[in-house]
C-alpha positions as CSV (number, residue, x, y, z in Angstrom):
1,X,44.6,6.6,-77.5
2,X,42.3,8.8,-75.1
3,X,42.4,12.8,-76.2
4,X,45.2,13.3,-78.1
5,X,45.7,16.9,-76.9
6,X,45.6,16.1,-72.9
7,X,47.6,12.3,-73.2
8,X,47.5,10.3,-69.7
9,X,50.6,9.8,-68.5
10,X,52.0,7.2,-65.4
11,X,55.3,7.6,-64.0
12,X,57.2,4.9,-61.9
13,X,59.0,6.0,-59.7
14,X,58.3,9.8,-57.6
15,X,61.7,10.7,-56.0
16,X,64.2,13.0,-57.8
17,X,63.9,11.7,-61.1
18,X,60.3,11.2,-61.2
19,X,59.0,14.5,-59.3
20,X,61.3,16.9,-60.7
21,X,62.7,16.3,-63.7
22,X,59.5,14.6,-65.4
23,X,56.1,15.6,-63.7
24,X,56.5,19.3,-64.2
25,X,57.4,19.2,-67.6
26,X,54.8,16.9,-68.6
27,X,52.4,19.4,-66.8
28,X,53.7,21.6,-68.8
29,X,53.4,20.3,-72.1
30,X,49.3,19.1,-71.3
31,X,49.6,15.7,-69.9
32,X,47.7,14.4,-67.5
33,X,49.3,12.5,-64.3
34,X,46.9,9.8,-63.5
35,X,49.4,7.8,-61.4
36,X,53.0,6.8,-59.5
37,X,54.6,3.7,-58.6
38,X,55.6,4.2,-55.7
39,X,54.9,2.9,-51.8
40,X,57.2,5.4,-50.0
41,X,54.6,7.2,-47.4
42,X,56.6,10.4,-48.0
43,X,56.9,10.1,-51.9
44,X,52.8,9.2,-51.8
45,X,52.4,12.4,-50.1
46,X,54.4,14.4,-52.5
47,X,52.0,12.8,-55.5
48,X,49.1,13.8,-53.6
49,X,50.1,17.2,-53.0
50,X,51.6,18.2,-56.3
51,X,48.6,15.9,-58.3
52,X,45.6,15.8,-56.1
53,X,43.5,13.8,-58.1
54,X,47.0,11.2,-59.1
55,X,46.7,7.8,-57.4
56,X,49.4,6.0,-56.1
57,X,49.9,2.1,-57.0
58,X,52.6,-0.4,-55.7
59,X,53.0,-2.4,-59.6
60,X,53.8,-1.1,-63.4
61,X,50.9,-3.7,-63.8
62,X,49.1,-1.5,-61.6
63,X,50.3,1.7,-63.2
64,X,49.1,0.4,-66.6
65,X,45.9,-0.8,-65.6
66,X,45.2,3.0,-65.5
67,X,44.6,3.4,-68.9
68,X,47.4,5.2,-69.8
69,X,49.1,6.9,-73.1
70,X,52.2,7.2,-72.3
71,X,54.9,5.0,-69.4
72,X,57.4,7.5,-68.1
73,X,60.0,5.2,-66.6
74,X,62.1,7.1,-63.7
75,X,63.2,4.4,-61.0
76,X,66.2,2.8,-60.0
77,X,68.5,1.9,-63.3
78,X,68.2,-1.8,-62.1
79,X,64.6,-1.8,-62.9
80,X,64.7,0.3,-66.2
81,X,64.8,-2.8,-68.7
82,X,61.7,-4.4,-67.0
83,X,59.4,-1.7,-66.6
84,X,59.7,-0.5,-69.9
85,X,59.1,-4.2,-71.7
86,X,56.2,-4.4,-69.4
87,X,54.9,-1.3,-70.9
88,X,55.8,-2.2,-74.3
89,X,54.1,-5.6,-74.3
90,X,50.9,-3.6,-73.0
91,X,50.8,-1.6,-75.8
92,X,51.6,1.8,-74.2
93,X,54.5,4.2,-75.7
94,X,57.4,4.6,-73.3
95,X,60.2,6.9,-72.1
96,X,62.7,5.7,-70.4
97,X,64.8,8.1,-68.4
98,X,68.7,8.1,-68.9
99,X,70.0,5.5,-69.1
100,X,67.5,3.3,-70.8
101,X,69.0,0.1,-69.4
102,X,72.0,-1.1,-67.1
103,X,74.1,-2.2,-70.1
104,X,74.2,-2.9,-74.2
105,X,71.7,-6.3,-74.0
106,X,69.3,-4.7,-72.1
107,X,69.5,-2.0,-74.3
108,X,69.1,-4.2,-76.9
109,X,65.8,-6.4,-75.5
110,X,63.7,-3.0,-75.0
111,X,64.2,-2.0,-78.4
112,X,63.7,-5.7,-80.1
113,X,60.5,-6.0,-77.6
114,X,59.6,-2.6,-79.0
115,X,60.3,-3.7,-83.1
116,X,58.3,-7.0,-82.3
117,X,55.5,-5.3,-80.8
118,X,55.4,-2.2,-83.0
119,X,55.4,0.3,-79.7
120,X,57.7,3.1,-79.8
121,X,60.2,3.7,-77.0
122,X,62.8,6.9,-76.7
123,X,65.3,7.8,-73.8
124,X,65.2,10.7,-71.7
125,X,68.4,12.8,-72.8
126,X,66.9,16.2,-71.5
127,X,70.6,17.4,-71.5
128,X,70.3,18.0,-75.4
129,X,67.5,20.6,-74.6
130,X,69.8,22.9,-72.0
131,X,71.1,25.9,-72.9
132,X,74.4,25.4,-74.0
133,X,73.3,22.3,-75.9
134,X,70.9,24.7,-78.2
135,X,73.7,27.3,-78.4
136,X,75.8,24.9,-79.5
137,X,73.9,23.8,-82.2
138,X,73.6,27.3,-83.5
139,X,77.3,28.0,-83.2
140,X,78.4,25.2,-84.8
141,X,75.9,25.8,-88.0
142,X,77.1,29.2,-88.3
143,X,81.0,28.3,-88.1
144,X,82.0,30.5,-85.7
145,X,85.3,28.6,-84.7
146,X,85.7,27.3,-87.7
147,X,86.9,23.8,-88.1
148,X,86.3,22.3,-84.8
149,X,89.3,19.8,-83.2
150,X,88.7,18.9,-79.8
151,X,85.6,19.2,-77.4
152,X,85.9,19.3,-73.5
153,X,82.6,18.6,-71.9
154,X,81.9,17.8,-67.8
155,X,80.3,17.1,-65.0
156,X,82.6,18.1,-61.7
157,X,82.1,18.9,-58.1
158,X,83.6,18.2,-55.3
159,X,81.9,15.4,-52.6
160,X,84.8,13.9,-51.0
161,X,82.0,11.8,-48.5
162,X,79.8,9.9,-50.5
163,X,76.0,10.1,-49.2
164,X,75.2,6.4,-47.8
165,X,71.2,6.8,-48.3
166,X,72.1,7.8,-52.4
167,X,71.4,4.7,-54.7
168,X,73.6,6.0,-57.0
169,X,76.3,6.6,-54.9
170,X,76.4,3.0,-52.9
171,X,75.1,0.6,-55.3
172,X,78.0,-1.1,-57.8
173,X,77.7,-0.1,-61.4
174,X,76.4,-3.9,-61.8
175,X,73.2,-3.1,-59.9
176,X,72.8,0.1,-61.1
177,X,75.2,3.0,-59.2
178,X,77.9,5.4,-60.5
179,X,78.6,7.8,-62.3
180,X,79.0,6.3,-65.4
181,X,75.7,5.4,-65.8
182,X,74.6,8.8,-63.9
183,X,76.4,11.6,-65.7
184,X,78.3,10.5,-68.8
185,X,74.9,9.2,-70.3
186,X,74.5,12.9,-71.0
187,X,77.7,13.6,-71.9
188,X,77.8,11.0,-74.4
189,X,74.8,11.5,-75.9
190,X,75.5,15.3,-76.1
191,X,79.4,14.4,-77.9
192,X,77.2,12.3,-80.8
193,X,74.2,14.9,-81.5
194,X,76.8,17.6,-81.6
195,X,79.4,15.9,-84.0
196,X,78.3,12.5,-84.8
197,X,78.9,9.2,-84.8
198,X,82.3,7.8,-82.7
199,X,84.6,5.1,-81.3
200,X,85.5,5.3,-77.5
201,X,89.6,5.8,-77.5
202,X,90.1,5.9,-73.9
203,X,88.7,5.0,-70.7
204,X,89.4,5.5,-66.9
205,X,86.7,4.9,-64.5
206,X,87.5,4.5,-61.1
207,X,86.5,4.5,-57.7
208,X,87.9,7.2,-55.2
209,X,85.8,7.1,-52.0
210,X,84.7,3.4,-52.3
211,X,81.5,3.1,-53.2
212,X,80.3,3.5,-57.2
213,X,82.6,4.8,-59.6
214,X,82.3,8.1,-58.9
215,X,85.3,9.5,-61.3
216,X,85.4,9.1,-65.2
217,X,87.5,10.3,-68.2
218,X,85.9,9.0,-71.6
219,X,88.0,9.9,-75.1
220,X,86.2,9.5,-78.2
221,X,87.3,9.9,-81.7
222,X,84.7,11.0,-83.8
223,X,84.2,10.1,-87.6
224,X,84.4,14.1,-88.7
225,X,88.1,14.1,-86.5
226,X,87.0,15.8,-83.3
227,X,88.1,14.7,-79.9
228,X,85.8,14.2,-77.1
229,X,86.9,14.7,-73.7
230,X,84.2,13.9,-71.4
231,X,84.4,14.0,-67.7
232,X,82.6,13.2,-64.8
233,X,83.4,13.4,-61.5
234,X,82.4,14.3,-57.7
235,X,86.0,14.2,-56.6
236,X,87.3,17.2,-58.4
237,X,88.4,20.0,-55.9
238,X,88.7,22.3,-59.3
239,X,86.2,21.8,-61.7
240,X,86.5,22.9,-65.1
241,X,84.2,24.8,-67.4
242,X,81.0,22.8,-68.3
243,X,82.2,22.9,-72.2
244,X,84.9,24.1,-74.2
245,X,85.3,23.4,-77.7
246,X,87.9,24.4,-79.8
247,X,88.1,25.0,-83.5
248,X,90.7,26.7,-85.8
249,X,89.0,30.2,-85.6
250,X,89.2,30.1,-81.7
251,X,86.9,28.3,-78.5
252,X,83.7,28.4,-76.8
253,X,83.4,28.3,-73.3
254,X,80.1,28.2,-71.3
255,X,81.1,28.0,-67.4
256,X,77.9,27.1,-65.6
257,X,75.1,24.7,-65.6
258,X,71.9,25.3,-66.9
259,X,69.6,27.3,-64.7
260,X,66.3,24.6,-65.4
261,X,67.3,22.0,-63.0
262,X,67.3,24.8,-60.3
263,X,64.1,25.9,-60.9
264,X,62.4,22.3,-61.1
265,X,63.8,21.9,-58.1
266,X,62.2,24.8,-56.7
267,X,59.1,23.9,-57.5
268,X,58.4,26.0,-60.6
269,X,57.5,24.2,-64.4
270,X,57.6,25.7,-67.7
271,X,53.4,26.6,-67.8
272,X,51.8,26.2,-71.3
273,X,55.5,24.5,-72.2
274,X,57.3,28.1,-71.9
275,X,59.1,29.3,-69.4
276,X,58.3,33.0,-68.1
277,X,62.3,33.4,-66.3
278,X,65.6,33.3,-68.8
279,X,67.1,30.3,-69.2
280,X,70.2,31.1,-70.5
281,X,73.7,29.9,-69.5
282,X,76.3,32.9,-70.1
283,X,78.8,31.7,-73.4
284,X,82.2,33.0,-74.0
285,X,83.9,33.2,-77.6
286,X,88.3,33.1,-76.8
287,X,90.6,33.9,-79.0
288,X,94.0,33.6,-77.2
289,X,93.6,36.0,-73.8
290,X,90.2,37.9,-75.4
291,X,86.9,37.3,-75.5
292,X,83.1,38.2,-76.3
293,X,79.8,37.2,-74.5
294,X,78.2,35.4,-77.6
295,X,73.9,35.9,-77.5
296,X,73.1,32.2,-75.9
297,X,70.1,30.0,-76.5
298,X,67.2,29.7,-73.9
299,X,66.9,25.5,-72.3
300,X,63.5,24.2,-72.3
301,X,63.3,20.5,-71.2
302,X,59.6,20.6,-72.3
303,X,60.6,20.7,-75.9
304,X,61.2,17.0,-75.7
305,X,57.6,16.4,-73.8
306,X,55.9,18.7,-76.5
307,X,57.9,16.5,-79.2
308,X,57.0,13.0,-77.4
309,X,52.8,14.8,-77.6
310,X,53.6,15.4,-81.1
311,X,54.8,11.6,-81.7
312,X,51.8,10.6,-79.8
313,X,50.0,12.1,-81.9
314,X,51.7,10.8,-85.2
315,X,52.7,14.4,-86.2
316,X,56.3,13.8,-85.5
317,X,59.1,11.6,-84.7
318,X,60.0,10.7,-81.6
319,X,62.5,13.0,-79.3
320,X,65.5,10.9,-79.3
321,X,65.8,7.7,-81.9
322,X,66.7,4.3,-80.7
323,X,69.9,4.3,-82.4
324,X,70.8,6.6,-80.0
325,X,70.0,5.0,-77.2
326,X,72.5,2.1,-78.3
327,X,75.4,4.1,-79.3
328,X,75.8,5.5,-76.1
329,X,74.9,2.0,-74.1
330,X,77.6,1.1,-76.2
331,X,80.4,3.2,-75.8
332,X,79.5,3.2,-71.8
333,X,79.8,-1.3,-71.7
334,X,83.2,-0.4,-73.7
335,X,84.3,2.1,-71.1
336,X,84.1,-0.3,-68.7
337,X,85.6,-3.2,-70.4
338,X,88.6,-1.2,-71.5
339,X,88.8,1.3,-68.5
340,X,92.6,2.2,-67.0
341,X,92.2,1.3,-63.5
């Protein structure tokens, strides 16, 4: 590996995914971008301007010819599974944004290609390093609502037009598109860290406007008795809190999203891997018809860049483990197979 403390990094991929939710926190955390896959004339000029001395390439082959640490793979879901093996089988440690692959056996190949060739891999599940996911955490250890039943977790707005030039809102859930391989990713991934392993109970994925699915209902039953009610949707005229979850001392609510993807968006990155604005989403205790205002976490996505330096490094394990990566590739190929439609 080159310098351990400044890692070279290439991303495929520089639209949403790849600009936004990667770049700037990898800036953050001390990588250096040396490169994109991409041959949008727009998306080039975006690299160029945000990483001057970046280079743009058409190929992962390309990409890896670079000499690079580290394969941040952040293109179309069809192409997740391939990139990343072609990483892999060059030698170079890769990331994988959600989901790692379309389905359960691709899943499966990336992390066999990465057991045969001894190269790590780890998904992108930034959701576990928002604010509400960190207050959770803490809440939970300290047993505020006592013994916890049922969990209500979601992603809901209201889009009754689907966009025609969105990927994931045109392309079938074969090729990629949806909802279900958009959103409940993180909400399934967020149901296991917080209460552990769990066997999908009920599923309804559907398609309202007739493109991708674009509305889901996922009930899990996890192995310490809670319920999972997870939820996404971009048909919902009334969305519901972000999270409640109930235990027998009372719930927590936390309304809103986390304020980071806002401010990636904007432009601004966590420098040094901190960020200098609150990142703190507002969290309600209930009991009944009162409340409290509970102290809430700060979100930093650039914990899991820092930890994926770190594991670069050999000083720590990587951010998310494989297993994790297949429970929730899973549970989504056995929401579609037993979905109510």
């Amino acid at each position: 590996m080159s310098e351990v403390t400044r890692p070279r990094v290439g991303i495929t991929g520089f639209g949403l995914a790849g600009r936004y939710f990667h770049a700037p926190l990898l800036k953050g955390a001390g990588f250096e971008i040396v490169g994109a896959v991409t041959s949008n004339p727009e998306r080039i000029s975006h690299l160029k301007s945000d990483f001057p001395d970046a280079v743009a390439v058409k190929t992962v082959e390309e990409l890896i010819a670079l000499k690079i640490d580290l394969l941040v793979v952040a293109t179309a879901n069809i192409v997740h599974a391939k990139e990343a093996i072609a990483g892999l089988r060059a030698g170079i440690p890769v990331v994988v944004d959600k989901p790692m692959a379309l389905n359960l056996a691709q899943t499966e190949e990336i992390i066999r290609v990465s057991e045969e060739t001894g190269v790590p891999v780890t998904t992108y599940f930034s959701r576990r390093w928002d604010s509400d996911a960190l207050t959770i955490k803490r809440v939970l250890k300290e047993g505020l609502l006592g013994e916890i039943i049922r969990m209500d977790s979601r992603f809901e707005r209201f889009r009754p037009d689907a966009n025609p030039n969105s990927w994931r809102e045109t392309t079938p859930e074969a090729e990629g598109g949806g909802l279900v391989l958009d959103l409940q990713p993180h909400l399934v991934s967020l149901a296991l860290d917080w209460f552990g392993p769990a066997e999908l109970k009920y599923a309804s994925v559907r398609s309202i406007r007739g493109g991708a699915d674009d509305d889901s209902v996922l009930v899990l039953k996890h192995a310490n008795g809670v319920d999972s009610y997870l939820a996404a949707s971009a048909v919902q005229g009334s969305p519901g809190p972000r999270i409640r979850i109930s235990g027998t001392k009372g719930s927590l609510v936390i309304f809103d999203l986390d304020p980071q993807e806002d401010l990636l968006r904007s432009g601004k990155y966590p420098k040094d891997g901190v960020w200098d604005v609150p990142t703190a989403t507002p969290a309600y205790f209930f009991t009944g018809t009162d409340f409290t205002e509970i102290v809430s976490e700060n979100g930093n996505y650039c914990e899991y860049y820092l930890a994926v330096k770190a594991a670069l490094g050999g000083n720590s394990p990587w951010p998310v483990p494989v297993e994790d990566s297949l429970a929730v590739a899973r549970i989504l190929d056995e929401a579609r197979e037993i979905s109510i439609r």
